[in-house]
C-alpha positions in Angstrom: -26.5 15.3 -9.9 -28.4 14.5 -13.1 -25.6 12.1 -14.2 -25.6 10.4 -11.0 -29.4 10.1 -11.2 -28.7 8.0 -14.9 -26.3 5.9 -13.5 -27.5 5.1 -10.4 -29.5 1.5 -11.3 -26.1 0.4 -13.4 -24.2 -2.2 -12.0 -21.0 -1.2 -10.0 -23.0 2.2 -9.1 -25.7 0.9 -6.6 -23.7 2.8 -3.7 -25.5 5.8 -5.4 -28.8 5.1 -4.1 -27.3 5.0 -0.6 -26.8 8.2 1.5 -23.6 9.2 1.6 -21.8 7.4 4.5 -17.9 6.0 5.2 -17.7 2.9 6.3 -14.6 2.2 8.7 -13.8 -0.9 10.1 -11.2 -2.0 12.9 -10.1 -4.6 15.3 -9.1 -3.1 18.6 -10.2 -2.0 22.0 -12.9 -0.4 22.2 -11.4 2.9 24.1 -9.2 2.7 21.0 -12.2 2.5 18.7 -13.9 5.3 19.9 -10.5 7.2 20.3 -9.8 6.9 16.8 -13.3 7.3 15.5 -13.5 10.8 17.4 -10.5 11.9 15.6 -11.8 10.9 11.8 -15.2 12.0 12.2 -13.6 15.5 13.1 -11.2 15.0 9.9 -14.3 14.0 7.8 -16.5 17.0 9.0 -13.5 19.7 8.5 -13.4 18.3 4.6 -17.1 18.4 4.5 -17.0 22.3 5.3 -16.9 24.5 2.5 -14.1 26.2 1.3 -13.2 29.4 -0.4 -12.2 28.6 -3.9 -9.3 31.1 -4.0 -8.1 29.4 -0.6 -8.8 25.6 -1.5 -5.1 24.1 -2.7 -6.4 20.8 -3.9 -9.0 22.3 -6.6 -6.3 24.4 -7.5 -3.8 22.1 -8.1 -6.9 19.4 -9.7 -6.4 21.1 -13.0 -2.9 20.7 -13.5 -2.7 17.3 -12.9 -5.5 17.0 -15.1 -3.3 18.1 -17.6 -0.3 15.8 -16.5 -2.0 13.0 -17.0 -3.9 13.8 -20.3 -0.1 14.9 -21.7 -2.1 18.8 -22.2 0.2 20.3 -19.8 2.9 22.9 -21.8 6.1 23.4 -19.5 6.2 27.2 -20.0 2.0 27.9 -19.3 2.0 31.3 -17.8 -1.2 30.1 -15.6 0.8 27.9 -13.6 -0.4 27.7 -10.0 1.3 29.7 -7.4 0.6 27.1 -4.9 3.6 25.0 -6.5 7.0 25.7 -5.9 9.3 26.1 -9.2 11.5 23.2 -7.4 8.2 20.9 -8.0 7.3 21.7 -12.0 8.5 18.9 -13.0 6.8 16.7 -11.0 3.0 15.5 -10.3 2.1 15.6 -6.5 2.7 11.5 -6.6 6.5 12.7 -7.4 6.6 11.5 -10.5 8.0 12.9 -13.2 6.0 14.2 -16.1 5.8 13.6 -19.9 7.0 16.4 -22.1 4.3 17.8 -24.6 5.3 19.3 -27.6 3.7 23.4 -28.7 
């Protein structure tokens, strides 16, 4: 939050000093509207909840894609996550393949 609180009066971060909102915007009837809102303020609110670290997939999956796209990852780490499936190694989640990276 102290970085935030630096950064907040620079241009291209004023959404900073706004409360933290989504902003959806649609053109249909409005029982469709309200249908549709319903259903992504429930998806919003269910990512909102906190998770169990050892539970949450997508933080740990964040740090190996990290490493994919620095060119850090080494093909044989022995802390691979167990979340992945050996069929998806060589891989990002975007299903793109990754660079090799030398020892």
């Amino acid at each position: 939050m102290a970085y935030e609180e630096k950064i907040k009066d620079k241009p291209g971060y004023e959404h900073l000093n706004e409360p933290l909102h989504v902003l959806g915007e649609a053109e249909f009837p409005e029982d469709i509207i309200n249908s549709r809102l319903d259903h992504a303020v429930a998806i919003l609110e269910n990512l909102l909840k906190p998770v169990d670290e050892s539970l949450d997939h997508y933080k740990k999956q964040q740090p190996r894609e990290f490493a994919t796209l620095n060119g850090t990852l080494r093909e044989e780490s022995a802390c691979m996550s167990p979340s992945m499936s050996p069929s998806m190694w060589p891989f990002n989640s975007a299903g793109m393949k990754r660079a090799k990276t030398g020892r």
